[in-house]
N, C-alpha and C positions, 0 to 999 in steps of 0.2 A: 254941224255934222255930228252924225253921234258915233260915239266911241265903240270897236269893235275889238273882240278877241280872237284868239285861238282855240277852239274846241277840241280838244284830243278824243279821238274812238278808241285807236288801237297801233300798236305798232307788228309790224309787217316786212318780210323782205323787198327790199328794194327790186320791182321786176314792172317795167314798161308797161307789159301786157294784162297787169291786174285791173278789171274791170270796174272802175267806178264812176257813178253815175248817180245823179239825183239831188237832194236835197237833205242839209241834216235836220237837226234836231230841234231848229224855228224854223224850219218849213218854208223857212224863204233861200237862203246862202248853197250855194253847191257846196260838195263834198270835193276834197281835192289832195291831193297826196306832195310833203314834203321830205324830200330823203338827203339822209347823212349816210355817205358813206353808203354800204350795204344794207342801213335800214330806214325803215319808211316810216312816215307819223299818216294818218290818216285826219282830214283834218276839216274843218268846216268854220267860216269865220260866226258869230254870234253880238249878236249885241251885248254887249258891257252891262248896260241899264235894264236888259231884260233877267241873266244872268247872277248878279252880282249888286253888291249895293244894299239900301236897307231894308228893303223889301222883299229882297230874295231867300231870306229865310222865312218868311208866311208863304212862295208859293211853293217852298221845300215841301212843305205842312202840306199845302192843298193838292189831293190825289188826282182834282180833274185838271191838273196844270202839268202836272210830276207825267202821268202813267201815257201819254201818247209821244212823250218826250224819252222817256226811256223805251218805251218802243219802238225807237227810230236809231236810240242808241243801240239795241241789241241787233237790230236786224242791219246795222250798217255792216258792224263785227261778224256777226253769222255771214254774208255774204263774202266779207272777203276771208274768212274761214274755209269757204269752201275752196277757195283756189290756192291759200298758203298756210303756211304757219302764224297765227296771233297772238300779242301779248296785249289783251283787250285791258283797258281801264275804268275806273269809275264812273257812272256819272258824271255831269258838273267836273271836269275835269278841262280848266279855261286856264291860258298863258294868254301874256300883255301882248303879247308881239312874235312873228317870229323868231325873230331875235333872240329869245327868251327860251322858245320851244329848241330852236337849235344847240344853244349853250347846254340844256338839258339830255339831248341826245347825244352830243358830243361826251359829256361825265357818264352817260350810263349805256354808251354804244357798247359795251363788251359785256356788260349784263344782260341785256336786251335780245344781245346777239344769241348770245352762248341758250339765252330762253327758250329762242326760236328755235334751235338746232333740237333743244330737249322736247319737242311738242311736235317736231314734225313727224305727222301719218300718224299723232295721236289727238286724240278729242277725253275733252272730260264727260264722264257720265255720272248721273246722280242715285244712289240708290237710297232708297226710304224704308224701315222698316216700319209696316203700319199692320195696327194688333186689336182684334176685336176680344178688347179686356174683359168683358163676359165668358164670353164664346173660350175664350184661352184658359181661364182660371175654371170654369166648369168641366171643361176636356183633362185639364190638371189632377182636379179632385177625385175623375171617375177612375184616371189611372189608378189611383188611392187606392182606392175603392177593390178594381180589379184585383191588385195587387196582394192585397190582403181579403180574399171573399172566400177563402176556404176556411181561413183564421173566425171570419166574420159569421161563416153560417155554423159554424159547431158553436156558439156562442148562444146563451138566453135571449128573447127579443129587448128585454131591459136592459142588459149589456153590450148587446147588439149596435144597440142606437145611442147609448153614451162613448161605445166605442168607435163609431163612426163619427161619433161629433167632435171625438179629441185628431181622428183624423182629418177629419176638414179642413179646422183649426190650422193643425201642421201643415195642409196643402198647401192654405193660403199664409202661411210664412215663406215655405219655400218657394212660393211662385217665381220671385222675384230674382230671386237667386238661379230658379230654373231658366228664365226668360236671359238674365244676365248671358249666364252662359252659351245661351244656343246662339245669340247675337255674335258673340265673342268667334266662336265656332265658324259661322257665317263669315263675319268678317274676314279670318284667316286663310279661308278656303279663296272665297272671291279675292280678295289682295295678290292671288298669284296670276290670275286675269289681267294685273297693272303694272305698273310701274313707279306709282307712285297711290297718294289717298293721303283725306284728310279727315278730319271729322267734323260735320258743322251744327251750328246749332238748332236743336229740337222746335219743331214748333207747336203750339198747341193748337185744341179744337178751333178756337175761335179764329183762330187765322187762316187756319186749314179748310175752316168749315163742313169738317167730317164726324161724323157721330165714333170714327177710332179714334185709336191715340199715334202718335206717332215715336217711335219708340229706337229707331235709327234716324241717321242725317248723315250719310257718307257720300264723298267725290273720291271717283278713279278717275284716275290718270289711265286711259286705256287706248295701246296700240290697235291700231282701226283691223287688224290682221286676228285678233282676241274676240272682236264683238260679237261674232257670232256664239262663239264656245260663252263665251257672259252671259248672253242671253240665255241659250240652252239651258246651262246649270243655273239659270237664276227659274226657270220653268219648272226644273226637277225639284231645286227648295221649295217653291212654292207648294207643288205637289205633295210634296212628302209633311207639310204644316198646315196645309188646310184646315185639316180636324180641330186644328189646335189654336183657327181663328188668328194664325199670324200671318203676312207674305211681303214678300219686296217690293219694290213699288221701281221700276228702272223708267230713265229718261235721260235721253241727249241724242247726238253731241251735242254736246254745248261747248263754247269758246272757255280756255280755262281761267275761268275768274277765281276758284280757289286756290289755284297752285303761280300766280301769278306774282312776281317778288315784287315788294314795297320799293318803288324807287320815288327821287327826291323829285315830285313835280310841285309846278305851281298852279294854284287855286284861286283865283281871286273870289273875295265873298264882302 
């Protein structure tokens, strides 16, 4: 008979009425819910040898093994998001036994707990700062420009054009400094939208597969009562940066995977 685990999705308030249904993450085993106390494990059994073992790091590697699998993880989590609070988990996230999974709940029932309390009626959303680096550094240099054209036209055409060229120059030092800032600025403003935020990390073209750059990587923590006024003012930056080839990029709810504390699970691999 082959050896089976415990798949962890998410933990959840202990509540009868949480609808779940279906199949996890091998497509064969239901999904079923086991609870300590006032909290819940949401849970699917898995086979051991499909999971875990020596092979299980080459099907980490291969994406058409990985990606229909995680998508069975997230939309487990997304669903029962909808009807409570979650402290959703990683991937591959496999105990030996109940037994195992309970002794785990019962050490971090009061973390777990107190999580749930901090999430509930909020959702995390994702905002991206994504910057068309031409289009920004050109809008940069004309303010220059602007700025000094009175200075620029009482001038020779031969001093004219050296002295435009030492202004470029300086535009494109300051850019960056420019761009620093107005993020910085953003960020402070949107943060009173939340409750919490983290910062995550950048991704480039080749992942993105966008001809911008990505230039933010931030998660709110946002009560569901905020989202609208989020949205609005994240409409009006947009608006007010256009010219300048920068804008936010918003998405969720999503269940909060960045703000979700490190507790002691087990893995087998």
């Amino acid at each position: 008979m082959m050896d089976t685990g415990i798949y962890l999705y998410c933990f959840t308030r202990t509540d009868p009425a949480l609808p779940l249904a279906g199949v996890g993450v091998d497509a064969t085993h239901q999904i079923f819910r086991h609870s300590c106390r006032d909290v819940t494990a949401v849970i699917s059994e898995v086979s051991l040898e499909e999971f875990c073992g020596p092979d299980a790091e080459a099907r980490l590697q291969d994406l058409s093994w990985v990606a229909p699998r995680a998508r069975r993880h997230e939309e487990i989590i997304e669903t029962v998001m909808r009807h409570a609070p979650v402290l959703p988990v990683r991937l591959g996230t496999i105990f030996s036994s109940l037994h195992s999974l309970t002794s785990r709940m019962q050490r971090h029932h009061d973390a777990v707990a107190r999580f749930l309390d901090e999430v509930t009626d909020r959702d995390e959303w994702v905002i991206k700062g994504i910057i068309n680096m031409e289009k920004a550094k050109d809008a940069a240099i004309a303010a220059a420009l602007s700025e000094k054209a009175e200075q620029l036209n009482a001038l020779s055409p031969g001093l004219r054009y050296l002295k435009e060229q030492r202004i470029r120059k300086t535009s494109e030092k300051e850019f960056h400094l420019w761009l620093g800032g107005i993020l910085n600025s953003m960020n402070n403003e949107l943060k009173s939208y939340a409750i919490d935020l983290c910062e995550r990390r950048l991704q480039t073209r080749d992942v993105t597969g966008s001809d911008h750059e990505m230039v933010a990587n931030w998660a709110f923590l946002v009560p569901r009562e905020n989202v609208r006024d989020l949205m609005t003012r994240i409409n009006t930056i947009n608006s007010a940066y256009e010219s300048e080839g920068l804008f936010l990029e918003l998405s969720g709810p999503w269940p909060p995977f960045s703000f979700s504390p490190a507790l002691d699970t087990e893995t087998r691999g």
